[in-house]
C-alpha positions in Angstrom: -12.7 -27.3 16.3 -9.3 -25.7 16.5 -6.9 -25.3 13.5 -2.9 -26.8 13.8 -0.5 -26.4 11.1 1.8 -29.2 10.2 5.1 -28.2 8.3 7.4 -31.1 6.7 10.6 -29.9 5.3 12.9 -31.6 2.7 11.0 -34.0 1.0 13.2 -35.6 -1.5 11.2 -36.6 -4.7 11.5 -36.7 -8.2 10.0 -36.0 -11.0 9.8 -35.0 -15.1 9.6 -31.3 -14.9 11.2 -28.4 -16.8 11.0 -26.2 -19.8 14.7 -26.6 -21.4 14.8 -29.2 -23.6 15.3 -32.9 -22.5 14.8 -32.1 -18.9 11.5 -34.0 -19.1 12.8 -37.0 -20.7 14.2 -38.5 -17.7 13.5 -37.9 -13.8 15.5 -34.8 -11.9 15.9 -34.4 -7.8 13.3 -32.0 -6.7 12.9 -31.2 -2.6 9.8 -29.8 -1.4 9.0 -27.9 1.4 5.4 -28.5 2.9 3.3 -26.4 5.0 -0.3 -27.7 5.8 -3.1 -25.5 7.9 -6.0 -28.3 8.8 -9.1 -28.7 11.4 -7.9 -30.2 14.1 -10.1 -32.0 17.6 -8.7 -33.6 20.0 -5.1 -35.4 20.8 -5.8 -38.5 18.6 -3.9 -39.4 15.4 -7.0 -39.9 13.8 -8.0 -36.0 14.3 -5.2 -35.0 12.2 -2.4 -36.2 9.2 -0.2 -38.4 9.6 3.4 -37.1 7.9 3.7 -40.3 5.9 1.0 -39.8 3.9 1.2 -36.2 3.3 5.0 -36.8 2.4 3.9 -39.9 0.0 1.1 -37.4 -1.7 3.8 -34.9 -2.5 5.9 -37.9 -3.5 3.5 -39.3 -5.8 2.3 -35.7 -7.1 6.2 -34.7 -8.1 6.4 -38.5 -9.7 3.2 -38.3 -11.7 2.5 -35.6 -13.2 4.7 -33.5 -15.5 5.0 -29.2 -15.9 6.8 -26.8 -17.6 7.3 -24.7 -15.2 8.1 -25.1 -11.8 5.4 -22.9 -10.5 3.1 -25.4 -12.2 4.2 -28.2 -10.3 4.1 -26.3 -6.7 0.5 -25.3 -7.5 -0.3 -29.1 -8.4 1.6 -30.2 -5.3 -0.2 -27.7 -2.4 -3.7 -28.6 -4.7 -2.9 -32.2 -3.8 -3.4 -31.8 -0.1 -7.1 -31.4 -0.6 -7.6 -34.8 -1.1 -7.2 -34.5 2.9 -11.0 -33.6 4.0 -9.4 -31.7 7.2 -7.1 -29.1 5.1 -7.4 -25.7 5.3 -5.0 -24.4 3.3 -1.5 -25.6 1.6 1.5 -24.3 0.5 4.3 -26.0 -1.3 7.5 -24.7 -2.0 9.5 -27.1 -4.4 13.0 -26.5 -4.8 15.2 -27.7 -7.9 18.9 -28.4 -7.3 20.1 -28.8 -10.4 18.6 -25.5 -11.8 20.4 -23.5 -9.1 23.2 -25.6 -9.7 23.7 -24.7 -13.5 23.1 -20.9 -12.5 25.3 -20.8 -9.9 22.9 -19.8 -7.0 22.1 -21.6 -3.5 18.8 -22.5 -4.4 15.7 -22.0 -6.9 12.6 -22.7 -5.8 8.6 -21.5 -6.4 5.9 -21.5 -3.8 2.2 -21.7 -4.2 -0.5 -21.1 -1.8 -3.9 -23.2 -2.1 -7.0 -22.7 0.0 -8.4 -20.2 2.8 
């Protein structure tokens, strides 16, 4: 069995998340970045993911769940892939507009790495 690595960029989502007050009170954009190392057979769709789904687990992770810290969530998010028997590995980096946007940067984000 080979390996393959699927990577799914932009993922719009959003989600409770933050550790200033009353940024979990209602839901903020978050964008995450996705990069998934898995087994891999043959050319079949049912040898590896199909993007939908990994995009609606990162969806539904961001949605449900609420952190503190945005390290947190991309921990939770790349742990989420191992509901997929075929991962390897995950890493999420999740991205959080309006935090860059109120420091004046392009872009704050945290990565986490889960697996092999």
């Amino acid at each position: 069995m080979d390996e393959i690595r699927i990577e799914l960029a932009g993922i719009p989502t959003e989600g409770r998340h933050g550790a200033n007050s009353g940024e979990r009170d209602l839901p903020q954009a978050f964008v995450v970045d996705l990069d998934v190392l898995l087994q891999y057979s043959d050319d079949a769709l049912e040898t590896t993911l199909d993007y939908r789904m990994l995009t609606q687990m990162v969806k539904d992770t961001v949605a449900t769940r609420s952190f503190v810290l945005l390290e947190s969530l991309a921990q939770a998010v790349a742990s989420a892939m191992f509901e997929f028997p075929t991962v390897l590995e995950a890493t999420a980096t999740v991205h959080k507009p309006a935090a860059a946007q109120s420091i004046g940067v392009d872009d704050v984000a945290a990565s986490a790495t889960v697996g092999a």
